[in-house]
C-alpha positions in Angstrom: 0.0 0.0 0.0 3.2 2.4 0.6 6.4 2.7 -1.2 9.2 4.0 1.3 12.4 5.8 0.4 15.1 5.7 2.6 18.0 9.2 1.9 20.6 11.1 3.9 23.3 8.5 4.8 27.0 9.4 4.2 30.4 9.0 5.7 31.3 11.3 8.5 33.4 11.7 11.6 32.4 10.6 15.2 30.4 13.6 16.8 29.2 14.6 13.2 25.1 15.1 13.1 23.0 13.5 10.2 19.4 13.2 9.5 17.9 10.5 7.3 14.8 10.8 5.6 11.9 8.0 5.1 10.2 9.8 2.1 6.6 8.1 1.6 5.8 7.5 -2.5 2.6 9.4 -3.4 0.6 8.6 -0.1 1.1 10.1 3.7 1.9 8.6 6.6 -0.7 9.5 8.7 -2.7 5.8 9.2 0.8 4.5 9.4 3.3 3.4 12.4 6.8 4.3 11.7 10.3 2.9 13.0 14.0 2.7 11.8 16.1 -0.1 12.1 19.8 -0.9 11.5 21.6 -3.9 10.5 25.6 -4.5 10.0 27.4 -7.7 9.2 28.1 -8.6 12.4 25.0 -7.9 14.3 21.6 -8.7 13.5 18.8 -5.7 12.4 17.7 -4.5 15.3 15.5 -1.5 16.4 16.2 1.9 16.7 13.4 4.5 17.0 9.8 4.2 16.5 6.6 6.4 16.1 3.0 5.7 16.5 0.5 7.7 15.0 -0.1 11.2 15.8 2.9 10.8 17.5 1.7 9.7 21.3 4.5 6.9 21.5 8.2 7.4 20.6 10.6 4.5 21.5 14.5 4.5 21.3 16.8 2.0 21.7 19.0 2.6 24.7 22.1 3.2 22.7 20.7 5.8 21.0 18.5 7.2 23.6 19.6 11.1 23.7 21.3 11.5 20.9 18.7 10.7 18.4 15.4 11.7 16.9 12.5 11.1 15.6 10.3 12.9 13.9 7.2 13.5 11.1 6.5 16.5 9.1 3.7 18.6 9.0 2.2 16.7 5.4 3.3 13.5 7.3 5.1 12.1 4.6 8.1 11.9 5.5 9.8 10.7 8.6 13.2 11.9 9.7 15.8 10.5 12.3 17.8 12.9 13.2 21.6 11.2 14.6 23.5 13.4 16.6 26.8 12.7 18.4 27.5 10.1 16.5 29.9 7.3 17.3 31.7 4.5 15.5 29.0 1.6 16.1 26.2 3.4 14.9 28.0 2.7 11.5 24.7 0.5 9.3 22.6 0.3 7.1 19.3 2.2 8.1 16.3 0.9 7.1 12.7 2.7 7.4 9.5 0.3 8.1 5.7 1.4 8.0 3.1 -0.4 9.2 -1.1 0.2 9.3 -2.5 0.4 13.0 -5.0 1.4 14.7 -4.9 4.9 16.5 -4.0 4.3 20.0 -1.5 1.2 18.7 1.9 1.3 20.7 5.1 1.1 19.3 6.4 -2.7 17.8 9.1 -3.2 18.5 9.4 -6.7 16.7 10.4 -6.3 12.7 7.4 -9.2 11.6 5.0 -6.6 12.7 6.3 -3.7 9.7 4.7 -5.2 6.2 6.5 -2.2 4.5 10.4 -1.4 3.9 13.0 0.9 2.1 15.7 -0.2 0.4 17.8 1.4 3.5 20.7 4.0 3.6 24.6 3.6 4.6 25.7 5.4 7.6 29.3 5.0 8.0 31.3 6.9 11.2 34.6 7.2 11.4 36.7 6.6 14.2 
């Protein structure tokens, strides 16, 4: 039902500050939980931030808890994650995941639950 876009990763330096995009192809967002998730070689994908609808849950995971960000825009659709002081294992791939829920769904946290994904994004940090 949605087409998800995934932009915004690049190489930069440990502290740096990026902010991906999850752009939504000709449809919003609104009916629609969001979260990002990150996978390497060496670990499995796991969760990073999530948003429910009308945004009355946001969930981080722990390591990234304070230092990044998410976010919708006013159209809702597109969701951001903004990554700030960012450190050498947040290097992944991102990856942005919709799915339908009702509106006073939680955040899932379990990656069966998303029925929609982009193709993901490269963040790489340095040092």
């Amino acid at each position: 039902q949605v087409q998800l876009v995934e932009s915004g990763g690049k190489l930069v330096q440990a502290g740096d500050s990026l902010r991906l995009s999850c752009a939504a192809s000709g449809r919003s967002l609104r009916d629609y939980q969001v979260a990002w998730y990150r996978q390497t070689r060496e670990k499995d994908r796991e969760f990073v931030a999530g948003i429910t609808r009308h945004d009355t849950n946001i969930e981080y995971a722990d390591s990234v808890r304070g230092r990044f960000t998410i976010s919708r825009d006013n159209a809702e659709k597109t969701v951001y994650l903004q990554l700030n002081n960012l450190k050498s294992e947040d290097s992944a791939t991102y990856y942005c995941a919709a799915r339908r829920t009702a509106f006073f769904a939680s955040v899932a946290l379990t990656p069966e639950t998303y029925h929609y994904w982009g193709q993901g994004t490269q963040v790489t940090v340095s040092s």
